[in-house]
HTML snippet that shows the backbone in 3Dmol.js (N, CA, C, O; Angstrom):
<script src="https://3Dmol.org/build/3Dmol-min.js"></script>
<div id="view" style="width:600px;height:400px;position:relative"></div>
<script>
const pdb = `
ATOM      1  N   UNK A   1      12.777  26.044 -26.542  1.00  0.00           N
ATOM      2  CA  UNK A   1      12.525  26.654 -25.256  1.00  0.00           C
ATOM      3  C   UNK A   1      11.041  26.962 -25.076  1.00  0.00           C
ATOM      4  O   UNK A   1      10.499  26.742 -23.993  1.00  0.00           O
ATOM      5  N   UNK A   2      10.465  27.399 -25.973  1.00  0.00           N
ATOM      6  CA  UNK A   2       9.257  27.548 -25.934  1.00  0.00           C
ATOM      7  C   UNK A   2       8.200  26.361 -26.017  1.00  0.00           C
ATOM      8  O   UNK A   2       7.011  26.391 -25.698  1.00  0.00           O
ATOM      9  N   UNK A   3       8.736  25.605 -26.385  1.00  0.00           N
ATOM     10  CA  UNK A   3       7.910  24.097 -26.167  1.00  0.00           C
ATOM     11  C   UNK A   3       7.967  23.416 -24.751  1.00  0.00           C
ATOM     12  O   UNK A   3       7.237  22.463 -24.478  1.00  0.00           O
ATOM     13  N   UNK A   4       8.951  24.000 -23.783  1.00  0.00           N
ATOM     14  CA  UNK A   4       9.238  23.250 -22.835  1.00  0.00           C
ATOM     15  C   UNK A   4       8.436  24.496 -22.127  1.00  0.00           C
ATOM     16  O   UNK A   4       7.949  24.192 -21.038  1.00  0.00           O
ATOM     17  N   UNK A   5       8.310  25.263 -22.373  1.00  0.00           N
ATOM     18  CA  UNK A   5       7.608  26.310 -21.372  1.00  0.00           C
ATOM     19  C   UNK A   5       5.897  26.066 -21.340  1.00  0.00           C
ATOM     20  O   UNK A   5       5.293  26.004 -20.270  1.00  0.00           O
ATOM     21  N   UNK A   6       5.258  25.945 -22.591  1.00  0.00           N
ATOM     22  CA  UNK A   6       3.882  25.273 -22.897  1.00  0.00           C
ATOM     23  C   UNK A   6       4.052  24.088 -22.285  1.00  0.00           C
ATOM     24  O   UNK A   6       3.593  24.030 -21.145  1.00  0.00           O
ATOM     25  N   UNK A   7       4.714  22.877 -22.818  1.00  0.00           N
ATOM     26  CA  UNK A   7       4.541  21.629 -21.665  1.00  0.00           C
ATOM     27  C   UNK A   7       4.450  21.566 -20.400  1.00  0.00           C
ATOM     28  O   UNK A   7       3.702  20.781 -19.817  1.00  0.00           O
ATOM     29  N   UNK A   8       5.456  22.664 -19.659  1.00  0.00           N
ATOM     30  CA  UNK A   8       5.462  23.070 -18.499  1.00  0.00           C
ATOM     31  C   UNK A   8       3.751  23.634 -17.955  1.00  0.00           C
ATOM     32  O   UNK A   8       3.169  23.167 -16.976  1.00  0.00           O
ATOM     33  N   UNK A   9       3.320  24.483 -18.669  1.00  0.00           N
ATOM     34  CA  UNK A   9       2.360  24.734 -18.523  1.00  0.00           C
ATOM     35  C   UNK A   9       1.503  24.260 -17.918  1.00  0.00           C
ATOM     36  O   UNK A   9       1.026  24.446 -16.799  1.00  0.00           O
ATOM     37  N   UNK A  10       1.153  23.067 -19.415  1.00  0.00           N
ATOM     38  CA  UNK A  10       0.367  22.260 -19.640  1.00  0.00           C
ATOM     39  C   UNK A  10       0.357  21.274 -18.835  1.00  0.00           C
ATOM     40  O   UNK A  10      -0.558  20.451 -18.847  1.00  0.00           O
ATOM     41  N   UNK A  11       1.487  21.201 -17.922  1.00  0.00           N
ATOM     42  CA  UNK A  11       1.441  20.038 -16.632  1.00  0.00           C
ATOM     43  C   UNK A  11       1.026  20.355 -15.279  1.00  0.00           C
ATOM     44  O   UNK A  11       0.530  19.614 -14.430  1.00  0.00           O
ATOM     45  N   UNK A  12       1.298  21.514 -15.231  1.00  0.00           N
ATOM     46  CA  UNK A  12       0.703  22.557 -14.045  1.00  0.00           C
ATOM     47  C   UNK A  12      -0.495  22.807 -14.068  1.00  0.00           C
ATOM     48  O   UNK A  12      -1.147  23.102 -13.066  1.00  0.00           O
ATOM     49  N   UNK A  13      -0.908  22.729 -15.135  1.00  0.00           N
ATOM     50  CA  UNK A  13      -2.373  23.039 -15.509  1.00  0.00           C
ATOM     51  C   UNK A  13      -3.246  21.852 -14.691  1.00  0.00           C
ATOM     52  O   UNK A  13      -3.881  21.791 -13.638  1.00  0.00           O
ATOM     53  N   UNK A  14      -2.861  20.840 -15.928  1.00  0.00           N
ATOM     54  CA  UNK A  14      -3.013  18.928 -14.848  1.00  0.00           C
ATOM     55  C   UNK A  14      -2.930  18.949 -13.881  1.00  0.00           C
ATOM     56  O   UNK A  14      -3.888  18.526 -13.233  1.00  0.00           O
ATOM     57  N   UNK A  15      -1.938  19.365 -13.289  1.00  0.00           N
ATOM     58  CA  UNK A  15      -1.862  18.950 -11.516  1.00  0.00           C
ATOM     59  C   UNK A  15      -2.824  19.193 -11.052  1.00  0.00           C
ATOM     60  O   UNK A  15      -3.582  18.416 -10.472  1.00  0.00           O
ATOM     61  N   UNK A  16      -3.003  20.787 -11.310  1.00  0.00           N
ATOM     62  CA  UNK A  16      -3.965  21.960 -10.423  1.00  0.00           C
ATOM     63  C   UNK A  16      -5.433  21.372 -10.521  1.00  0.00           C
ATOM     64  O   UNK A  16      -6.133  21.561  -9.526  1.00  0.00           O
ATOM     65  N   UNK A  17      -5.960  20.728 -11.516  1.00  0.00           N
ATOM     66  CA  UNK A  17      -7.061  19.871 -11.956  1.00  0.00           C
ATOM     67  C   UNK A  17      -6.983  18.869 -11.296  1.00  0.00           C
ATOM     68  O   UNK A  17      -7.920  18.705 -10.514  1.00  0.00           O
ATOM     69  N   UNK A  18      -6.110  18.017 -11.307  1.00  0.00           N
ATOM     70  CA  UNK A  18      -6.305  17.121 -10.161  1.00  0.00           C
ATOM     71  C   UNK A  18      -6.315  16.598  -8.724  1.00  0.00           C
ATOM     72  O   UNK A  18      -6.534  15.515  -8.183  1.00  0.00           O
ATOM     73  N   UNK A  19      -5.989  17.816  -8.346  1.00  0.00           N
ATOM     74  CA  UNK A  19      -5.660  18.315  -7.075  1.00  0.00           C
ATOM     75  C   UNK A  19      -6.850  19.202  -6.586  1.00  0.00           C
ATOM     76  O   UNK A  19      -6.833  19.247  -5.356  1.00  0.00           O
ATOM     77  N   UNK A  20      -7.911  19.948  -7.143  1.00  0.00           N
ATOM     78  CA  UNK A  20      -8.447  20.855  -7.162  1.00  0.00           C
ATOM     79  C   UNK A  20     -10.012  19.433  -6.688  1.00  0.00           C
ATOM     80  O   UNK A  20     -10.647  19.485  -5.635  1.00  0.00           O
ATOM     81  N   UNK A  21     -10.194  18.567  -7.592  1.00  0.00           N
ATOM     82  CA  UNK A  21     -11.558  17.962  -7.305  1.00  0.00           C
ATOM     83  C   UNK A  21     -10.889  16.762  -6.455  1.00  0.00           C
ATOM     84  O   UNK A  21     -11.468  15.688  -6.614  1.00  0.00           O
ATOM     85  N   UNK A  22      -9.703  16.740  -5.520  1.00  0.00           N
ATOM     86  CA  UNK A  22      -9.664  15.502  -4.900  1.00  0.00           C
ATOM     87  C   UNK A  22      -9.148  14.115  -5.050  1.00  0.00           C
ATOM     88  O   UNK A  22      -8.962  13.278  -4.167  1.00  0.00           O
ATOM     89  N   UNK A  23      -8.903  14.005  -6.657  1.00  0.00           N
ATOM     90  CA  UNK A  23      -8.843  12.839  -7.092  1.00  0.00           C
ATOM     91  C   UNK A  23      -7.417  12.276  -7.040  1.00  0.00           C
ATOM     92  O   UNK A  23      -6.428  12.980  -7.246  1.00  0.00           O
ATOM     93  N   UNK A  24      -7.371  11.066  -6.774  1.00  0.00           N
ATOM     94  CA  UNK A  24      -5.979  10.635  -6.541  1.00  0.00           C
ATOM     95  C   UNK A  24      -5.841   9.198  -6.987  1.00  0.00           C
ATOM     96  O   UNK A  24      -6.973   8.734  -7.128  1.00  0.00           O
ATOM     97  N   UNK A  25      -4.976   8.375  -7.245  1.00  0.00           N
ATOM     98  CA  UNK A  25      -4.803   7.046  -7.531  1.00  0.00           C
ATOM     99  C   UNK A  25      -4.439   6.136  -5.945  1.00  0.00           C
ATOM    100  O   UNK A  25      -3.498   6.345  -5.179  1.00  0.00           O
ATOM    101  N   UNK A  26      -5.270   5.361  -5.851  1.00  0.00           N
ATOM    102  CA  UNK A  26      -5.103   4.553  -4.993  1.00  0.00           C
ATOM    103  C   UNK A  26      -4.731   2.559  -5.039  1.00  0.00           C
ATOM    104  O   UNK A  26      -5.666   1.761  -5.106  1.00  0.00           O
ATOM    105  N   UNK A  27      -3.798   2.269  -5.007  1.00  0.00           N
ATOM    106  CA  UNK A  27      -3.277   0.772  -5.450  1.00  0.00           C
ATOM    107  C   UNK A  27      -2.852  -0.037  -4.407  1.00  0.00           C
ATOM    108  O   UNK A  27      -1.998   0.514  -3.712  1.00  0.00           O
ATOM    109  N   UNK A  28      -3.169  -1.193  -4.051  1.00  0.00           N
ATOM    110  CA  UNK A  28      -2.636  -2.389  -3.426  1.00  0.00           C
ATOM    111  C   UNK A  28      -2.927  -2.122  -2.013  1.00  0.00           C
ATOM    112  O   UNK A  28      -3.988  -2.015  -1.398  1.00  0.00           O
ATOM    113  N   UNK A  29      -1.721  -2.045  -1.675  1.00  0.00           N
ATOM    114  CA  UNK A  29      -1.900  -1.891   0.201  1.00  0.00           C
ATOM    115  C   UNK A  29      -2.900  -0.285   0.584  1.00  0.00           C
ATOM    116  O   UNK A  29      -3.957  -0.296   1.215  1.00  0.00           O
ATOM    117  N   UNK A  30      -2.295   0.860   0.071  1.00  0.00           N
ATOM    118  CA  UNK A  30      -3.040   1.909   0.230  1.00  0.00           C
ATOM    119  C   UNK A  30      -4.608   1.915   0.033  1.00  0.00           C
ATOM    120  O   UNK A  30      -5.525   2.443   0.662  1.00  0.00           O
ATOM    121  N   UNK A  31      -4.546   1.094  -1.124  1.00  0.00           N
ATOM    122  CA  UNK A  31      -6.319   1.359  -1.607  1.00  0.00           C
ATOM    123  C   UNK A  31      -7.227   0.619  -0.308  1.00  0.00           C
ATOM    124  O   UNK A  31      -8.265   1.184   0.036  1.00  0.00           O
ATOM    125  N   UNK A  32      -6.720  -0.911   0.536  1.00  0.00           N
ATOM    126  CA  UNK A  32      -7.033  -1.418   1.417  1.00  0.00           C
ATOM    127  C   UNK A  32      -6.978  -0.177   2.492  1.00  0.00           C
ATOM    128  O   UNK A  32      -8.034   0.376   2.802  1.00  0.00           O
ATOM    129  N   UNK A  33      -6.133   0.112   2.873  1.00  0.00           N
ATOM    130  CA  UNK A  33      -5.927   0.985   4.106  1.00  0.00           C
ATOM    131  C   UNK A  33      -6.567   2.165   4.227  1.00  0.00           C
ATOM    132  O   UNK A  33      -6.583   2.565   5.391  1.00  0.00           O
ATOM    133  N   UNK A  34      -7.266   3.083   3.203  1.00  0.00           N
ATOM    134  CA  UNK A  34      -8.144   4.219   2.757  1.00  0.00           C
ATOM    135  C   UNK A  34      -9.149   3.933   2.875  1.00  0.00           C
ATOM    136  O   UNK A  34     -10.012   4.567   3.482  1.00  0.00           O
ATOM    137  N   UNK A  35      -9.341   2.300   1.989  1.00  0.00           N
ATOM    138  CA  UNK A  35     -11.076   2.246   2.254  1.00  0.00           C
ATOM    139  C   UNK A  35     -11.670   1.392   3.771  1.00  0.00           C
ATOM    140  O   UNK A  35     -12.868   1.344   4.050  1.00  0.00           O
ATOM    141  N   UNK A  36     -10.593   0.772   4.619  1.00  0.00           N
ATOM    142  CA  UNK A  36     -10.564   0.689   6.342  1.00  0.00           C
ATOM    143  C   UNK A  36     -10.907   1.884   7.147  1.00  0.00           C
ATOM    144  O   UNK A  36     -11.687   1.984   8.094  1.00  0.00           O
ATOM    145  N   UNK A  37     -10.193   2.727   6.595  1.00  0.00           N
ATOM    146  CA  UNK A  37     -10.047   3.855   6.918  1.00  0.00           C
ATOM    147  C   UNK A  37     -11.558   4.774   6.971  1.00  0.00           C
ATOM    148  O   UNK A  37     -12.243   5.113   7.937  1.00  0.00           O
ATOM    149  N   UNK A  38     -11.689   4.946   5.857  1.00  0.00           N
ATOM    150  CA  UNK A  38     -13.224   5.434   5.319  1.00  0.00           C
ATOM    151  C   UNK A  38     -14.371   4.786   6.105  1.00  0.00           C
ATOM    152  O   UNK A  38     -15.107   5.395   6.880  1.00  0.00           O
ATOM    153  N   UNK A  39     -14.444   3.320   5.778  1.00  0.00           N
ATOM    154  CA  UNK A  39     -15.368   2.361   6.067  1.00  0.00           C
ATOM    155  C   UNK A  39     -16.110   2.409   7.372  1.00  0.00           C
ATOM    156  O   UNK A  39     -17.240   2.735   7.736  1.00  0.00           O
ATOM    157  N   UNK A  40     -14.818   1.869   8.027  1.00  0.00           N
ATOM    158  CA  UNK A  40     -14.770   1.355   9.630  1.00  0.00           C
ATOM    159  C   UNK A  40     -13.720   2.216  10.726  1.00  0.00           C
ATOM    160  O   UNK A  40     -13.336   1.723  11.787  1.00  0.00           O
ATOM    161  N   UNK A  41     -13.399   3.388  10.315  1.00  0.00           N
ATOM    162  CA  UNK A  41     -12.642   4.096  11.204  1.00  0.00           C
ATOM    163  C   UNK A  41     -11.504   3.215  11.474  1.00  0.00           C
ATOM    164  O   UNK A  41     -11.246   3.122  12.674  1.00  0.00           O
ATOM    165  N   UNK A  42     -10.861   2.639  10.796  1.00  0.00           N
ATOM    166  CA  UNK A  42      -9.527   1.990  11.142  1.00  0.00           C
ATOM    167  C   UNK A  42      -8.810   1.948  10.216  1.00  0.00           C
ATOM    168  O   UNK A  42      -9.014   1.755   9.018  1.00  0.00           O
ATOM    169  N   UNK A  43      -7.323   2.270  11.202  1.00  0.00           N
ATOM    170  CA  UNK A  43      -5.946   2.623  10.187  1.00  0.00           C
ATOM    171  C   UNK A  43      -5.289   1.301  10.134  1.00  0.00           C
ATOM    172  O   UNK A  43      -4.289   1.210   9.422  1.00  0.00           O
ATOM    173  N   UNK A  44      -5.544   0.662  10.532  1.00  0.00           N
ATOM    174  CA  UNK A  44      -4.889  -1.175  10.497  1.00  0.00           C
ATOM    175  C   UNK A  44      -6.043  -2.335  10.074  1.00  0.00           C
ATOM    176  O   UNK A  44      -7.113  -2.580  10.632  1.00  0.00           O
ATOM    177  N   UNK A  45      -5.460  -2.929   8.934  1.00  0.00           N
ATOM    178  CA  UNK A  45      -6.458  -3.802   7.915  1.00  0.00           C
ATOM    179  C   UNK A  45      -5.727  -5.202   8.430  1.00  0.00           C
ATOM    180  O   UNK A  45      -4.516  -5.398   8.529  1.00  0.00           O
ATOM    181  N   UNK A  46      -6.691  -6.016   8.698  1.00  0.00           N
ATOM    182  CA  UNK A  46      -5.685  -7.316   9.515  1.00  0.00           C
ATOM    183  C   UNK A  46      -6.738  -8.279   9.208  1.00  0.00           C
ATOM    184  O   UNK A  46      -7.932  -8.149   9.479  1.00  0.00           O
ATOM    185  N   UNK A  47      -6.307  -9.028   8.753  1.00  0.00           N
ATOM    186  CA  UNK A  47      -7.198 -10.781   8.425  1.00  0.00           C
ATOM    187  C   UNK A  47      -7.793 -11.339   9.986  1.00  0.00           C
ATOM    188  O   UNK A  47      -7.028 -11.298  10.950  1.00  0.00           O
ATOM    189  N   UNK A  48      -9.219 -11.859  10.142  1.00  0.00           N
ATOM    190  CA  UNK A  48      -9.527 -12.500  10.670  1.00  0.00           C
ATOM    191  C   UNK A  48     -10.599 -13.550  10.409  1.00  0.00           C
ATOM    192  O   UNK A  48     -11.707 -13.479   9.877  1.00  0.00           O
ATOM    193  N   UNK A  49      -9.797 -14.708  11.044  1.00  0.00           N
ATOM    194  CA  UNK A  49     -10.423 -16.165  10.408  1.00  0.00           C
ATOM    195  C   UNK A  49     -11.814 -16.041  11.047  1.00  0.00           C
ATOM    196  O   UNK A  49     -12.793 -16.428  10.408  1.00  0.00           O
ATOM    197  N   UNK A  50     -11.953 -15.514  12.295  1.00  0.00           N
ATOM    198  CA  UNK A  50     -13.323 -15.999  12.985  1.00  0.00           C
ATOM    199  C   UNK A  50     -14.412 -14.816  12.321  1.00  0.00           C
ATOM    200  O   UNK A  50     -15.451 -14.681  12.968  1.00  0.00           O
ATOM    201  N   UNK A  51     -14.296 -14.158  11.383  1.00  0.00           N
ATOM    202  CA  UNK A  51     -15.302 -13.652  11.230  1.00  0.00           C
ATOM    203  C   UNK A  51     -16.054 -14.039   9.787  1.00  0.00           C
ATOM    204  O   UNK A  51     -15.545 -14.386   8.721  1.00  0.00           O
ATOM    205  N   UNK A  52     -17.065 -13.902  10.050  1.00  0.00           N
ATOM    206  CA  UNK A  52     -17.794 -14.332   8.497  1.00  0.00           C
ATOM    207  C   UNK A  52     -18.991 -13.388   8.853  1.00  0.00           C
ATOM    208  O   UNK A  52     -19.470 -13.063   9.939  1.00  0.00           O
ATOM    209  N   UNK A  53     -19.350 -13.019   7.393  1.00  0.00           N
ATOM    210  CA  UNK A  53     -20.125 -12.420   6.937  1.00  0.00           C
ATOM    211  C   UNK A  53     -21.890 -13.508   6.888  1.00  0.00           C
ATOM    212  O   UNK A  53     -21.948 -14.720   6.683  1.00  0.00           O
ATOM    213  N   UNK A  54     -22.726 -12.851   7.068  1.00  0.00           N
ATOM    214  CA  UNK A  54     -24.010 -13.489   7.064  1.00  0.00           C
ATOM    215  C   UNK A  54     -24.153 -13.745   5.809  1.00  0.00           C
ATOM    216  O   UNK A  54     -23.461 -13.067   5.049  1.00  0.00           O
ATOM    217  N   UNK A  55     -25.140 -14.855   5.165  1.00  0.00           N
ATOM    218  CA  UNK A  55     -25.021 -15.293   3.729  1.00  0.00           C
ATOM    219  C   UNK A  55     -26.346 -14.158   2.979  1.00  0.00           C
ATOM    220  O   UNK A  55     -26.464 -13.867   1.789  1.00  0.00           O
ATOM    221  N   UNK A  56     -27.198 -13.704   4.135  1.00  0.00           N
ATOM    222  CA  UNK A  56     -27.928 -12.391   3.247  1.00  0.00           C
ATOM    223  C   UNK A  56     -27.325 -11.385   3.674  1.00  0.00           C
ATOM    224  O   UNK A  56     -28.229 -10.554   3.762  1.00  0.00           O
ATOM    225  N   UNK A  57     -26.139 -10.770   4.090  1.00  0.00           N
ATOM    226  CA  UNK A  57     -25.396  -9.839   4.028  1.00  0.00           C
ATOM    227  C   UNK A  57     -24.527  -9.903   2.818  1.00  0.00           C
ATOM    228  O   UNK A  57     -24.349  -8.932   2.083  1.00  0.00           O
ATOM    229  N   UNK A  58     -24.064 -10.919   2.657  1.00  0.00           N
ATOM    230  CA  UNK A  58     -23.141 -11.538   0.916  1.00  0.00           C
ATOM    231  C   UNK A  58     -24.034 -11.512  -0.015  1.00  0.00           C
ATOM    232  O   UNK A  58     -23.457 -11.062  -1.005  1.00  0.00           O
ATOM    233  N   UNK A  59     -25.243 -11.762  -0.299  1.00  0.00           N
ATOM    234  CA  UNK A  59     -26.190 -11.942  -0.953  1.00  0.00           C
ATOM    235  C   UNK A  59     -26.694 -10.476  -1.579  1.00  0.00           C
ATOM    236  O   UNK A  59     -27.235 -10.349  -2.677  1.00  0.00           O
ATOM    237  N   UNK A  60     -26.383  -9.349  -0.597  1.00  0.00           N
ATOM    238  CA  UNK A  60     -27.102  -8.117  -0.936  1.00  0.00           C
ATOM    239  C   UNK A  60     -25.907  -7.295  -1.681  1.00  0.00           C
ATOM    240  O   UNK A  60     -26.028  -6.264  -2.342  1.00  0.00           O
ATOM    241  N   UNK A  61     -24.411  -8.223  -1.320  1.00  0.00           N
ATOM    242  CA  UNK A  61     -23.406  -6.724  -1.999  1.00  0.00           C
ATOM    243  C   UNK A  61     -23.307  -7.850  -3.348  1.00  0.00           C
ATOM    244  O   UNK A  61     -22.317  -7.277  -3.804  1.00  0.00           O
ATOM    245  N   UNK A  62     -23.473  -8.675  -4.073  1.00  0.00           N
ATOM    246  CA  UNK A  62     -23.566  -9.417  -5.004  1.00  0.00           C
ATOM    247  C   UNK A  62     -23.513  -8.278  -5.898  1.00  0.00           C
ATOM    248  O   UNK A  62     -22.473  -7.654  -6.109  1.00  0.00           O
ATOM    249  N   UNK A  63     -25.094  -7.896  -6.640  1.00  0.00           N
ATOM    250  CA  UNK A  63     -24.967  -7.152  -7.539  1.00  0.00           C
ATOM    251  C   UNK A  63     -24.752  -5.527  -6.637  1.00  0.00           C
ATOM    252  O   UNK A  63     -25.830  -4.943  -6.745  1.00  0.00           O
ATOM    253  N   UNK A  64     -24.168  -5.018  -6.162  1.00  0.00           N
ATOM    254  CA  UNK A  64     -23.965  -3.818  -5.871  1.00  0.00           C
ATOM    255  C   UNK A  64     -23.582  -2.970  -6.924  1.00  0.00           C
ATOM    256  O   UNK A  64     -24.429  -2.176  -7.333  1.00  0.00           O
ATOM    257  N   UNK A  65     -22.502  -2.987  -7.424  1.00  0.00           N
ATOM    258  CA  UNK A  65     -21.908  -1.911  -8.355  1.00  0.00           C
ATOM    259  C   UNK A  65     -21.281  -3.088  -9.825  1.00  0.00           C
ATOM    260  O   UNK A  65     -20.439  -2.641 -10.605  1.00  0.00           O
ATOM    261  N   UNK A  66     -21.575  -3.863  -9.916  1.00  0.00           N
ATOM    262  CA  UNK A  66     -21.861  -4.836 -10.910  1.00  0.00           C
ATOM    263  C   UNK A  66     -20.295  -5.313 -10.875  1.00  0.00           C
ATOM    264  O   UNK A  66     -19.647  -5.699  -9.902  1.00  0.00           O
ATOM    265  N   UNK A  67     -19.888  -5.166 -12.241  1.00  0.00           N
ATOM    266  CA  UNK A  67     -18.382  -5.813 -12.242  1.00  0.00           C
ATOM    267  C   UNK A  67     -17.312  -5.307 -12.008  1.00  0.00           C
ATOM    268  O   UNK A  67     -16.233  -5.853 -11.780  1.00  0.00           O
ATOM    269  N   UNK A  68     -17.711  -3.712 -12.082  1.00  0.00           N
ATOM    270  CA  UNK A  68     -15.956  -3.030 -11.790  1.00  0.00           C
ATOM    271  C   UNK A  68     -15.817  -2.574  -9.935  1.00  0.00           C
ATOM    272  O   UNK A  68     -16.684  -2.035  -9.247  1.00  0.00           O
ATOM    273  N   UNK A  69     -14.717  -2.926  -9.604  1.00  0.00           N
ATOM    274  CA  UNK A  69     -14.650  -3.045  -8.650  1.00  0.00           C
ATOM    275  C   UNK A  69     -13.491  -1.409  -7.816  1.00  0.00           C
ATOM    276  O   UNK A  69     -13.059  -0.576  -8.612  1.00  0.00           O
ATOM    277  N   UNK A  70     -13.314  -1.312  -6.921  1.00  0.00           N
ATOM    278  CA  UNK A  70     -12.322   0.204  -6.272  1.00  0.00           C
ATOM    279  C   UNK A  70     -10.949  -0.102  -6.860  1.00  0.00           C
ATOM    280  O   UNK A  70     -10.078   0.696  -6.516  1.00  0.00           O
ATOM    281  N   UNK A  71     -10.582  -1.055  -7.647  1.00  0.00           N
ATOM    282  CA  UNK A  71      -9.108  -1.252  -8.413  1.00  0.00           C
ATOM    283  C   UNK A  71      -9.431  -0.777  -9.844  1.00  0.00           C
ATOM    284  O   UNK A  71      -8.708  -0.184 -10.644  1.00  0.00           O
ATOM    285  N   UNK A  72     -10.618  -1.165  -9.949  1.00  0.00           N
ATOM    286  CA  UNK A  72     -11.059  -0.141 -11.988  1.00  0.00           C
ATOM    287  C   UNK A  72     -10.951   0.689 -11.563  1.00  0.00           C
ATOM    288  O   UNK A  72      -9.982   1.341 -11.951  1.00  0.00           O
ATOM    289  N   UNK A  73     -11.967   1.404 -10.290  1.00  0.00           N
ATOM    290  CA  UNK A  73     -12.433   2.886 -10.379  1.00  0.00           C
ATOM    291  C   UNK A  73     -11.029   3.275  -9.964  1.00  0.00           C
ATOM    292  O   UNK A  73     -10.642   3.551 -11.099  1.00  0.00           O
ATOM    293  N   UNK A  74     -10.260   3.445  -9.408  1.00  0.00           N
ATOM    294  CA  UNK A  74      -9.080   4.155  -8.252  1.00  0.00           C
ATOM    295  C   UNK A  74      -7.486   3.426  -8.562  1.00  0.00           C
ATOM    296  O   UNK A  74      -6.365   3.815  -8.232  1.00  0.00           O
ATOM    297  N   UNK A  75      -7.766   2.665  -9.050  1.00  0.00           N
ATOM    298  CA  UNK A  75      -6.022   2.432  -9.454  1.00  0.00           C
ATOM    299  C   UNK A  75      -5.594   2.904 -10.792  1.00  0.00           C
ATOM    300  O   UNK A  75      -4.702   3.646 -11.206  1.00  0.00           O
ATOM    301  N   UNK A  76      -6.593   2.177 -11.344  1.00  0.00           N
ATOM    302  CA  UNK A  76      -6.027   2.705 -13.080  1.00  0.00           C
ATOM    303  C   UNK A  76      -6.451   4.245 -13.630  1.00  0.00           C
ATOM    304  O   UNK A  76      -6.021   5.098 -14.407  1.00  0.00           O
ATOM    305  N   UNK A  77      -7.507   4.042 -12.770  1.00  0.00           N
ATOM    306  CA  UNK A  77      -7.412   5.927 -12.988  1.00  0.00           C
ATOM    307  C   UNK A  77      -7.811   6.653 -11.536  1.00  0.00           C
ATOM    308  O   UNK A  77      -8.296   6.053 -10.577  1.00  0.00           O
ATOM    309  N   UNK A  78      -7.506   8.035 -11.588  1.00  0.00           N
ATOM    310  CA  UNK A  78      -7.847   8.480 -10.216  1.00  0.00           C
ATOM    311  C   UNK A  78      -9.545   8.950  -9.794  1.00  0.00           C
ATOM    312  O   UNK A  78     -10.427   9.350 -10.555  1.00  0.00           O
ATOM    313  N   UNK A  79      -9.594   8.717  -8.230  1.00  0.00           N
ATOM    314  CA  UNK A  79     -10.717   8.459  -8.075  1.00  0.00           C
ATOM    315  C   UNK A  79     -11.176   9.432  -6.732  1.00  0.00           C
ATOM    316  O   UNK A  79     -10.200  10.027  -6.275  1.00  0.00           O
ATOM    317  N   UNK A  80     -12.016   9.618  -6.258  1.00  0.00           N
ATOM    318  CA  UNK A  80     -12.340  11.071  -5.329  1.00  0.00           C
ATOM    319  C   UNK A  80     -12.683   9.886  -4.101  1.00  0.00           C
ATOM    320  O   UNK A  80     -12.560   8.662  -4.155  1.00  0.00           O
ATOM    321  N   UNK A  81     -13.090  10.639  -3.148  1.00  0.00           N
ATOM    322  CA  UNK A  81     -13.072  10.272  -1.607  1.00  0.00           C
ATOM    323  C   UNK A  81     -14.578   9.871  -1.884  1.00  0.00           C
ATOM    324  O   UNK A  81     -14.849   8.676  -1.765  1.00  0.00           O
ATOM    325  N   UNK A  82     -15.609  10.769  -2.251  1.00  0.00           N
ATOM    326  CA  UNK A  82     -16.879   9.869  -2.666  1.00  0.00           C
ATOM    327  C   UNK A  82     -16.954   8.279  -3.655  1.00  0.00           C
ATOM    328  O   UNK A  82     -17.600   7.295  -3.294  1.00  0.00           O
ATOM    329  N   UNK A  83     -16.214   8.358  -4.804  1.00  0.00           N
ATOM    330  CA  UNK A  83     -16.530   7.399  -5.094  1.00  0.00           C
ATOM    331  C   UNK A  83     -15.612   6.093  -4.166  1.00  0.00           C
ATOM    332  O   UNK A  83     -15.924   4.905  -4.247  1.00  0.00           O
ATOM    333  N   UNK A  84     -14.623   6.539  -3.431  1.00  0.00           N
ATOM    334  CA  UNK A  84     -14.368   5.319  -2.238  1.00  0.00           C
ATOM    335  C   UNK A  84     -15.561   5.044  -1.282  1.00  0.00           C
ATOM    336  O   UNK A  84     -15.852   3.886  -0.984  1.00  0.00           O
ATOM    337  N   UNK A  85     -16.129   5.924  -0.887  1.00  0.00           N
ATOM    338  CA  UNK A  85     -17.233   5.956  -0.211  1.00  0.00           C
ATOM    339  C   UNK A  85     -18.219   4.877  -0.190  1.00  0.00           C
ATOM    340  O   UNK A  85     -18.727   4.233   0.728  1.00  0.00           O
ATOM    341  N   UNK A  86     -18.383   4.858  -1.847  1.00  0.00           N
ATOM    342  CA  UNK A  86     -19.602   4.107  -2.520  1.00  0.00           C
ATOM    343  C   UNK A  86     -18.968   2.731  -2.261  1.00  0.00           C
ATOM    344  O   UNK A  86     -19.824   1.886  -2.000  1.00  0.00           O
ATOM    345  N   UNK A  87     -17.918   2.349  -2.261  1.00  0.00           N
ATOM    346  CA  UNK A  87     -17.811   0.537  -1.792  1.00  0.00           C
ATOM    347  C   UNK A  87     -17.693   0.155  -0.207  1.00  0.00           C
ATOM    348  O   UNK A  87     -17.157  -0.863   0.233  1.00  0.00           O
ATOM    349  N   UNK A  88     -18.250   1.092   0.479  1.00  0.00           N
ATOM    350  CA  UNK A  88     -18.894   0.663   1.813  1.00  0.00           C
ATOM    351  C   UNK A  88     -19.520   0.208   2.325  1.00  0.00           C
ATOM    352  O   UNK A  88     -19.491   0.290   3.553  1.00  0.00           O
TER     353      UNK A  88
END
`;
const viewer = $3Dmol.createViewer("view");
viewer.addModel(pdb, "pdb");
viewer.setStyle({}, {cartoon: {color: "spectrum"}});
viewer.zoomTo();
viewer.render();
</script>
């Protein structure tokens, strides 16, 4: 009984920590729809063929944040509203 009361604890404790600086896990469709959201003020993420990006607009997010991408930072572990920010 007393082990389940410390675990108990000890999970409440966690929550309150992660809940407290913001941080949350974001995956697949959501992580798209948060960072639309963030980005460009839009709650609907929708493919369009006619748009392309300028080749020195592609050219400048190249090395941006090197290899890990908002699925390292925010899926596999949780991640704050600033560091979504940063892949804007």
């Amino acid at each position: 009984m007393k082990l389940f009361l410390v675990l108990a604890i000890v999970v409440v404790f966690a929550w309150s920590s992660e809940a407290q600086n913001g941080a949350s896990y974001y995956c697949g469709r959501r992580l798209a729809e948060v960072l639309a959201t963030l980005c460009w003020g839009s709650e609907e993420v929708k493919r369009d063929a006619g748009w392309w990006m300028s080749p020195d607009a592609a050219h400048s997010l190249s090395g941006a944040r090197g290899k890990r991408g908002p699925v390292d930072e925010c899926c596999y572990k949780p991640c704050t509203v600033d560091e979504l920010l940063s892949y804007c």
